[in-house]
C-alpha atoms as an extended CHARMM CRD file, in Angstrom:
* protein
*
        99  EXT
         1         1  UNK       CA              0.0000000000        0.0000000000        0.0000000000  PROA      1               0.0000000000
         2         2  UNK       CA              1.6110000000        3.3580000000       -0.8020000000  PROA      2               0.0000000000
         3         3  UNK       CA              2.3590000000        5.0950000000        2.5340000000  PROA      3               0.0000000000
         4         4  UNK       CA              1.2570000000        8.3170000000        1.1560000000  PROA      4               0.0000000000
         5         5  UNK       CA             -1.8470000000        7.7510000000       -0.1320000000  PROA      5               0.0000000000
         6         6  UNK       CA             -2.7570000000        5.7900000000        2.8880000000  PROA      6               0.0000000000
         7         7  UNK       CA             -1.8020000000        8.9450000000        5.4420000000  PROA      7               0.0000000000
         8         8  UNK       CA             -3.5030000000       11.3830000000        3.1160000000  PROA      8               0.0000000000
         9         9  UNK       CA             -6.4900000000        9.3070000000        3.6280000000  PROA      9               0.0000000000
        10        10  UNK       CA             -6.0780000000        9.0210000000        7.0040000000  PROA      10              0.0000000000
        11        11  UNK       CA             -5.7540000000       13.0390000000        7.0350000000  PROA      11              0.0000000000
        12        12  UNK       CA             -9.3110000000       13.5420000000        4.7010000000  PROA      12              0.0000000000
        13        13  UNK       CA            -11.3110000000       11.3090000000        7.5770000000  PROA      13              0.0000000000
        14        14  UNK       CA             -9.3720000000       12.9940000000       10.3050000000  PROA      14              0.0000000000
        15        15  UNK       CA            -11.2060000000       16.4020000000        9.0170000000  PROA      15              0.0000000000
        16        16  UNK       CA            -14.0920000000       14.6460000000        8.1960000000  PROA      16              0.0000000000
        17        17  UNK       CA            -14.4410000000       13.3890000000        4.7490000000  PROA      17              0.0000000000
        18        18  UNK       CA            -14.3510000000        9.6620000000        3.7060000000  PROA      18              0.0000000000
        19        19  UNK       CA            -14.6610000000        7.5670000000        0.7010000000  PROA      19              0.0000000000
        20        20  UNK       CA            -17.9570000000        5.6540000000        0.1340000000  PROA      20              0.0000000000
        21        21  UNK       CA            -18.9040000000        3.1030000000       -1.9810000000  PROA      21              0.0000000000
        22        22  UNK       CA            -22.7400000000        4.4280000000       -2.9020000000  PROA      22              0.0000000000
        23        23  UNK       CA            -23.4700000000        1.6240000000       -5.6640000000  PROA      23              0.0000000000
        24        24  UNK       CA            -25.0140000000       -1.5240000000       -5.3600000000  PROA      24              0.0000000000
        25        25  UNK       CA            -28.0870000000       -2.3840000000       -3.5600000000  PROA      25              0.0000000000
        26        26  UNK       CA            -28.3940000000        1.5800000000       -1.6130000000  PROA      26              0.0000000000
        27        27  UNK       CA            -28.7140000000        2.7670000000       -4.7830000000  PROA      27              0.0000000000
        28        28  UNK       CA            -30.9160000000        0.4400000000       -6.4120000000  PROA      28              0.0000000000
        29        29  UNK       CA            -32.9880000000        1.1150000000       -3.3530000000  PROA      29              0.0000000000
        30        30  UNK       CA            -32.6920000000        5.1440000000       -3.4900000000  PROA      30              0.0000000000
        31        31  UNK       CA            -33.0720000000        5.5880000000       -7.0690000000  PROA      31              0.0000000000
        32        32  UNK       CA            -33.6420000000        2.3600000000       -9.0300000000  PROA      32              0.0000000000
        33        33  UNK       CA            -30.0370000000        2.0770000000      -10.5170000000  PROA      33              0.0000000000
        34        34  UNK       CA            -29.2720000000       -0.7500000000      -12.1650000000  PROA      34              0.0000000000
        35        35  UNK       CA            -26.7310000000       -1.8260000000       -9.8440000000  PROA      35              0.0000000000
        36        36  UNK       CA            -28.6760000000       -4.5370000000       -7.6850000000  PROA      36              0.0000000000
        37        37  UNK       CA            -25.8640000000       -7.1330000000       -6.6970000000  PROA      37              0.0000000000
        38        38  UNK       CA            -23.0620000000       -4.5350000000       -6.7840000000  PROA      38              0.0000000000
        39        39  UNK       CA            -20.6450000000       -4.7360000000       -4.3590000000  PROA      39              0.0000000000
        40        40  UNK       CA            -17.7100000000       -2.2840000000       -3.1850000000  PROA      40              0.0000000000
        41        41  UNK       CA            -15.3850000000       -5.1630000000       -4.4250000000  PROA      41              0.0000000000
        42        42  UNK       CA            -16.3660000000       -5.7140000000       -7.9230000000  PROA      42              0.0000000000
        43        43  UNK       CA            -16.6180000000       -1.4000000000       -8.6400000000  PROA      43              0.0000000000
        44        44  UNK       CA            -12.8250000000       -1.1880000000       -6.4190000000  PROA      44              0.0000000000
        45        45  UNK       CA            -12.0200000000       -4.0920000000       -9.1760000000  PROA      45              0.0000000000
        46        46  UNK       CA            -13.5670000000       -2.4650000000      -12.2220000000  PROA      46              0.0000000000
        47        47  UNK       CA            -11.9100000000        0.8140000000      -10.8750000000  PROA      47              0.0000000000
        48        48  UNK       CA             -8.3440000000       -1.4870000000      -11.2800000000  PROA      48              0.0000000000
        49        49  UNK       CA             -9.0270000000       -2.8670000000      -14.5240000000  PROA      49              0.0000000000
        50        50  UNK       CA            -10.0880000000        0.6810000000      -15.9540000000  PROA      50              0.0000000000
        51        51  UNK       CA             -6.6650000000        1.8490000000      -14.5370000000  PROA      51              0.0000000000
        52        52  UNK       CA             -4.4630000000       -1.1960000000      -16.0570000000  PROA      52              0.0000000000
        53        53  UNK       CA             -5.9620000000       -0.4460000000      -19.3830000000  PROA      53              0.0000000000
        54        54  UNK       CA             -4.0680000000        2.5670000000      -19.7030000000  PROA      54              0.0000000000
        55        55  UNK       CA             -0.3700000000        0.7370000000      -20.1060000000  PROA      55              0.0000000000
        56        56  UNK       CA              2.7480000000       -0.8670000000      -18.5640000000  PROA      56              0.0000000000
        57        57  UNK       CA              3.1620000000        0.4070000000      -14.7850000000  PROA      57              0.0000000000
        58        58  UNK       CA             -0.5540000000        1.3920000000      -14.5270000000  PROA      58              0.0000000000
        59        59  UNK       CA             -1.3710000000       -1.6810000000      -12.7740000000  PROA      59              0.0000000000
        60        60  UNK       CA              0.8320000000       -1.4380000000      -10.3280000000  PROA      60              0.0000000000
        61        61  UNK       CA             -0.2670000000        2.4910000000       -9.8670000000  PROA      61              0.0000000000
        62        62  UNK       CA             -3.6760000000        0.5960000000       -9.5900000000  PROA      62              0.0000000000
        63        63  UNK       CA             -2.9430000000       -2.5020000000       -7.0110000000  PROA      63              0.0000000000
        64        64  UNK       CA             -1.6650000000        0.7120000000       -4.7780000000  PROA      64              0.0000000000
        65        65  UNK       CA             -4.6380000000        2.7030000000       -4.9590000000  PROA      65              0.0000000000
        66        66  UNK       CA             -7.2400000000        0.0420000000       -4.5440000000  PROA      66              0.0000000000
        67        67  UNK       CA             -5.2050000000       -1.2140000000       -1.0070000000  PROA      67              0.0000000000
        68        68  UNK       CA             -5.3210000000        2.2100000000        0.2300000000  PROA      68              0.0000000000
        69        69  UNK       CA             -8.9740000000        2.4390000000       -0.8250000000  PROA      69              0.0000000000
        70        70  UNK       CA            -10.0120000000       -0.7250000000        0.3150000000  PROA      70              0.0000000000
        71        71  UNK       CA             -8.0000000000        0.4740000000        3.8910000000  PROA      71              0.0000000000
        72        72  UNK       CA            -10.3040000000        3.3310000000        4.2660000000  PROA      72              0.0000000000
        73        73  UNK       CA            -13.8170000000        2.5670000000        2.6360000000  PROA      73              0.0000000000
        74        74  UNK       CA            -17.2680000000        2.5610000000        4.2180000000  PROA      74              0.0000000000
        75        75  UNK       CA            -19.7220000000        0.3370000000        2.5200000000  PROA      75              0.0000000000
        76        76  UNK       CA            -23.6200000000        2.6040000000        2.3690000000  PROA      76              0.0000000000
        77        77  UNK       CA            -25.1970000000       -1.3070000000        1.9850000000  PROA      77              0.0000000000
        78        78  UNK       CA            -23.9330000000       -2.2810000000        5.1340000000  PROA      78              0.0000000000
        79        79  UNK       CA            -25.8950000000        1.1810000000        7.0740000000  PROA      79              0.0000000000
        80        80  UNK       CA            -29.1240000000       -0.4500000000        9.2490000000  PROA      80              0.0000000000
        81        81  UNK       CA            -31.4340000000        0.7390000000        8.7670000000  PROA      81              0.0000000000
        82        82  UNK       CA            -31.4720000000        0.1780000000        5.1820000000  PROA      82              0.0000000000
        83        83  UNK       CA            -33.3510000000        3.6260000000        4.0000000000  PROA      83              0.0000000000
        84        84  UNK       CA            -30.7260000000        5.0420000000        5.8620000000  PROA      84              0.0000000000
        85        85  UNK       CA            -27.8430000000        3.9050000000        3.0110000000  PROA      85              0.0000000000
        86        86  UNK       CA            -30.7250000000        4.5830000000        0.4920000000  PROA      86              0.0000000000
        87        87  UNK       CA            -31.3850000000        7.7520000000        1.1810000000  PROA      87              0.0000000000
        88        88  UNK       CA            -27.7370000000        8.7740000000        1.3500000000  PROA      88              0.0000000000
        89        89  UNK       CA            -27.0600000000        6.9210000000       -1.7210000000  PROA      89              0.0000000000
        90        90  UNK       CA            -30.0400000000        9.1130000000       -3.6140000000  PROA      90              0.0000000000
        91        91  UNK       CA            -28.0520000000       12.2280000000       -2.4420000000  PROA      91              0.0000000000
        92        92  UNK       CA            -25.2790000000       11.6920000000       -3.6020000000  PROA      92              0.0000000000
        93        93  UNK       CA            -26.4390000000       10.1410000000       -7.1990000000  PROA      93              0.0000000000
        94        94  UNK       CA            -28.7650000000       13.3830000000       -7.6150000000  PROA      94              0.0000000000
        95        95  UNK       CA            -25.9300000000       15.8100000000       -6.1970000000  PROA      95              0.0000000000
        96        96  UNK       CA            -28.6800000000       17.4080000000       -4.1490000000  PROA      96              0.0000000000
        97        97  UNK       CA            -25.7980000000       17.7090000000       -1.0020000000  PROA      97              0.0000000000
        98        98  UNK       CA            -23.4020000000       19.0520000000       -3.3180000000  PROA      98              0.0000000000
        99        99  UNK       CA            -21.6860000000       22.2430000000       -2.6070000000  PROA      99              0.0000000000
């Protein structure tokens, strides 16, 4: 995992900000996105294979990124009660908490 990433990370949740995986089931459930049976693993992989595609030393760039993501992620599909992760999910895909 690249140390940097991983305390700059560390530094954004510190102050309040973290990443979230949004996609799967919470957002099926807040706005009917195809993306029933989703999980944070298969978009972190996706994001890796998007990355590779771009050339030699990409996926290496790629492997570090997804470690320090996968460090650091909170899942919205594993929020109780389930509207909860919905409803945050359906903010965030309509940018209606956007500043």
């Amino acid at each position: 995992m690249n140390e940097f990433n991983s305390d700059l990370l560390r530094l954004l949740r510190l102050h309040g900000f973290a990443l979230t995986f949004y996609g799967g089931d919470a957002l099926h459930a807040g706005v009917g996105a195809p993306t029933e049976q989703q999980t944070w693993r298969s978009a972190l992989d996706g994001l890796a294979a998007s990355i590779s595609r771009d050339g030699a030393g990409k996926a290496q760039q790629a492997h570090e990124l997804t470690a320090t993501i996968e460090s650091c992620l909170f899942d919205l599909n594993a929020v109780a009660p389930r509207a909860a992760g919905a409803a945050v999910a359906s903010a965030i895909s309509h940018a209606t908490a956007k500043v």
